[in-house]
N, C-alpha and C positions, 0 to 999 in steps of 0.2 A: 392355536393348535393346527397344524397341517393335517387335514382329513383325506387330503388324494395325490398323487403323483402329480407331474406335471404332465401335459399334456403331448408331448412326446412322448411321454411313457406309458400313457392310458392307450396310444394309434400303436407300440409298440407290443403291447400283451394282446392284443388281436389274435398276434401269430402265436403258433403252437411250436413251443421252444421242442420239444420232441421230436416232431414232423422235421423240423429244420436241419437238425442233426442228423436224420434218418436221410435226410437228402444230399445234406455233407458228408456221409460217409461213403453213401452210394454211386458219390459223382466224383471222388477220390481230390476233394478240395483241402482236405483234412493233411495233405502230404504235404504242402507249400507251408511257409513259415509257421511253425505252432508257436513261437511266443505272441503270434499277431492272430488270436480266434476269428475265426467263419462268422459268431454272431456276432463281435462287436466291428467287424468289417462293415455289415449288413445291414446295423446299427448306424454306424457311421454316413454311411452312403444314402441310408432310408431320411433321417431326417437333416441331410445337406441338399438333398430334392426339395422337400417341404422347406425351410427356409431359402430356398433359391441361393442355395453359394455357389461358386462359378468356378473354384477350383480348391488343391489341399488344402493351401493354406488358410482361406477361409473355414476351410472345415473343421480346420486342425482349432483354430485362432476361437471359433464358436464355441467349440465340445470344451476348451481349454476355460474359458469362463465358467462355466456352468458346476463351479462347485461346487461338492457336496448333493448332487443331480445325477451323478453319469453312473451310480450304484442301480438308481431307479431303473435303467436304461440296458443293464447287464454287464457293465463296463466297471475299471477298479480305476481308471486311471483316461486320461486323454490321448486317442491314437496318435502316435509318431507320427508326420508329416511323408519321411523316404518310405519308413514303413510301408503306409497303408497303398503309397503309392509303387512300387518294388512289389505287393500282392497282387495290386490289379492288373499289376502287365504280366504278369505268370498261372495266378490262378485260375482253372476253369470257367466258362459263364454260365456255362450247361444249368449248376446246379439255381441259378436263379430265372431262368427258365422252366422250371421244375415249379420253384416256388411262384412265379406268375400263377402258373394253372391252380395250384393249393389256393391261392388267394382267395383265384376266380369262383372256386367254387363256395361260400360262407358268402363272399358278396351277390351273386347272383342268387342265393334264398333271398336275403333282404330286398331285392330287385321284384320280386314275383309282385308285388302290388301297386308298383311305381308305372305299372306297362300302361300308358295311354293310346297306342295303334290299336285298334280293332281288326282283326281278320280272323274269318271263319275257317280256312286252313293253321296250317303253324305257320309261328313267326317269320314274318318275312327277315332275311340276312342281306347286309351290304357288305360289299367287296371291294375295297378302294388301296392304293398302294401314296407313299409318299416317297420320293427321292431326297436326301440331304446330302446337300453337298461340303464336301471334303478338301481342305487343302493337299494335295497329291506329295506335295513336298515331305509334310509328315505324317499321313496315312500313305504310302505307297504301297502297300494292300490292298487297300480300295482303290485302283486304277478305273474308271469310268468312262472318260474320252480321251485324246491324247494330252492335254493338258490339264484335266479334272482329275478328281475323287469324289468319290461319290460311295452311298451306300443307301438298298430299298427297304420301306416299312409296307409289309402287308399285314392290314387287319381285316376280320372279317367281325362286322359289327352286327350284337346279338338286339335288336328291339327292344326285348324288353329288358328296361331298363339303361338300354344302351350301350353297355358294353363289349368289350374286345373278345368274342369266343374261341378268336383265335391269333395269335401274331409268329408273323417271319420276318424275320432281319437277314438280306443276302446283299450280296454285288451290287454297287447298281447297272451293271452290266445286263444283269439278268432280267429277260422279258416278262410282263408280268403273265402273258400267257402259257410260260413253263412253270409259274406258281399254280397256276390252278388246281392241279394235280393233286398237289401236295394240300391241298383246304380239305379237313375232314367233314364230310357232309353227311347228314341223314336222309332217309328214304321221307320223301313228299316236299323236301325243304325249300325254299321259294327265296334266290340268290339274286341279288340287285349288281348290273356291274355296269360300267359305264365302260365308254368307246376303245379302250386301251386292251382290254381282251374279248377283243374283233376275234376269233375263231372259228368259223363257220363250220369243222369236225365238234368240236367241243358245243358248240349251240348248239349241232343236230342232236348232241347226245342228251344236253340241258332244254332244249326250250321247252315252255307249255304255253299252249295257244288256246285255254280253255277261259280268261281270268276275262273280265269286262273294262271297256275301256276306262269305269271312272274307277274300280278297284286299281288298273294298271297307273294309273296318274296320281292315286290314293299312295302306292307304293313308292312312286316316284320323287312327290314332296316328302315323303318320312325317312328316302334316304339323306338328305341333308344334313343327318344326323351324324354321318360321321364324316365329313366334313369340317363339323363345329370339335369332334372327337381328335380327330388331327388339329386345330386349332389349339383343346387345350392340350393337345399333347405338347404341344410344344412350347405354349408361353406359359402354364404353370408348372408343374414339372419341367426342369431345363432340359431340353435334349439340342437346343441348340449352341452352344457350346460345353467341352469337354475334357475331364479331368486328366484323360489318358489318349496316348496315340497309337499303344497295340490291339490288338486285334479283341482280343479277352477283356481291355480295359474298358475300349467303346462298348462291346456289349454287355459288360458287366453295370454298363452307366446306365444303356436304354433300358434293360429289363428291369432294373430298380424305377427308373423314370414310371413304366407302365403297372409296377404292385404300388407304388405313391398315388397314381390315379386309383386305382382297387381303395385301398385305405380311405383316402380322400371321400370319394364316391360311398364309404360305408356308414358314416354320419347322416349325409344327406338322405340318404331309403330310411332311415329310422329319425330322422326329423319331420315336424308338424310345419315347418318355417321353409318358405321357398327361397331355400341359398342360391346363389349363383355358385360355379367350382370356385370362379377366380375372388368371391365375396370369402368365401372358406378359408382359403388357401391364406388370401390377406392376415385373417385372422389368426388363422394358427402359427402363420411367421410372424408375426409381432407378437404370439403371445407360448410361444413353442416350448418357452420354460418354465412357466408360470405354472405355480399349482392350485389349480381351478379345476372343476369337474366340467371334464369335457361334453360328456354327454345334457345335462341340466343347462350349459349357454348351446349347444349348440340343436338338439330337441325341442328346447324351446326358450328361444332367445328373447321374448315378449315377458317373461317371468322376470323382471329384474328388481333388483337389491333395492329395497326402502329408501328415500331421501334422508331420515332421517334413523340413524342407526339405535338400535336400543341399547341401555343401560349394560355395561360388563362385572357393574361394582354391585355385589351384595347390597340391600338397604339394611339398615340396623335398625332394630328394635328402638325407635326414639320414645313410644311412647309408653313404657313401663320406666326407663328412665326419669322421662318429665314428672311423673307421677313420684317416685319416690323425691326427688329435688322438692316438692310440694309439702312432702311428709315432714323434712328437715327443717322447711320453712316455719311451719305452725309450731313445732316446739321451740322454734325461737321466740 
């Protein structure tokens, strides 16, 4: 007897089917093909991250197996191939943009007790940007040098727990000192940035010169953290190669890329067991359609299943039986 979805579909009811629509409407995503729905688009895309497929047809070629599965998932049928691809170069990205921050916020409750930095202010935040580069030939919207393509990741990464509190996707034209601007920051908040926004107007305005040198060096080693955060951005979630070549398609790819880390990352806070991402990640793509309870292997993976499994068959009364065969004996 099947007791649970598969395991795509347990990382898929996370999201608040409501919330999603509410943001589909809002972002006017809902006008582009309606025989091809917003969630099973979102669907589609979310778990071709987690098993790392590299383009439609993969994707198409995966979801197309999974019969009698893709009901669990919110799907009646396996996305078209032109379809799903014909959405992402027209449809808006805005609206999964939206849903990053919806994510961010259910994953960073679970995050509040994973925080191992110490600091007697709030959380220190790092600030680091990634450049990916672009063949120009088929992005010629990302123009970057006279021969490149290119396009920037700014994240501003929250301590505790490690996460992205914030991300921009622009040009890579664009200096990372005119992003600054745009980082929502709070009053006291303590921003790590390395040599790339040199601004010496913007430092007068940011610096504090109160903190000690082994708290300052304390800060220093913990920014390396998102370092490792662009690391897995990029080799578990695929962001380095790409399904689409418009403008909507490639960001329709990354923002999926960064709620798959979200999701990913939401196991791990309510697990007892020190996963690594990429130990997870292994896992759940070799076992993405299997129906196992996700949380019970991945909470705690140390509980496993008996060498030797118990009995499925009823035992039968043998020995009210024996007895009467005994009774038939003697009056012979």
């Amino acid at each position: 007897m099947v007791r649970c979805g598969s395991l795509c579909a347990q990382l898929i009811a996370l999201f608040n089917r409501r919330k999603f629509y509410e943001l589909v409407h809002e972002d006017g995503a809902v006008r582009y093909p309606k025989g091809y729905a917003s969630w099973k688009d979102f669907t589609a895309m979310l778990s071709s991250q987690v098993a790392q497929a590299k383009n439609h047809r993969e994707i198409s070629g995966g979801l197309a197996c999974c019969i009698g599965k893709l009901r669990h998932l919110g799907m009646k049928n396996d996305p078209n191939r032109l379809t799903r691809s014909y959405v992402n170069a027209h449809r808006p990205w805005d609206m999964y943009r939206e849903l990053f921050y919806e994510t961010l916020d259910f994953s960073r409750k679970s995050a509040l007790d994973k925080h191992k930095f110490s600091f007697e202010n709030k959380l220190p935040l790092s600030k680091d940007s990634a450049t990916l580069p672009l063949c120009l030939s088929l992005f010629p919207w990302a123009k970057f040098r006279r021969n490149k393509g290119a396009i920037k990741l700014t994240f501003l990464l929250d301590h505790n727990g490690y996460l992205a509190r914030f991300a921009y996707i622009t040009n890579g034209e664009r200096h990372d000192v005119n992003i600054v601007l745009k980082v929502p920051l709070s009053p006291g908040s303590s921003v790590v940035m390395d040599f790339g926004h040199n601004d010496y107007r913007q430092l007068a305005y940011l610096n504090h010169l109160d903190f000690g040198a082994t708290t300052i060096s304390a800060i220093y080693k913990d920014r390396w953290q998102i370092e490792l955060f662009f690391k897995t951005a990029k080799q578990n979630p695929k962001v380095n190669f790409f399904v689409g070549t418009t403008e909507d398609a490639l960001y329709i790819q990354i923002w999926t890329a960064l709620i798959a880390i979200l999701v990913i990352k939401y196991p791990l806070f309510k697990s007892k067991f020190q996963w690594s991402v990429s130990n997870l990640v292994t896992f759940l793509r070799w076992n993405l359609y299997t129906n196992r309870n996700l949380w019970k292997r991945v909470v705690n993976p140390l509980d496993l299943l008996p060498l030797q499994p118990g009995p499925v068959q009823s035992v039968l009364p043998l020995a009210g039986l024996g007895q009467h065969i005994r009774i038939k004996k003697s009056y012979i």
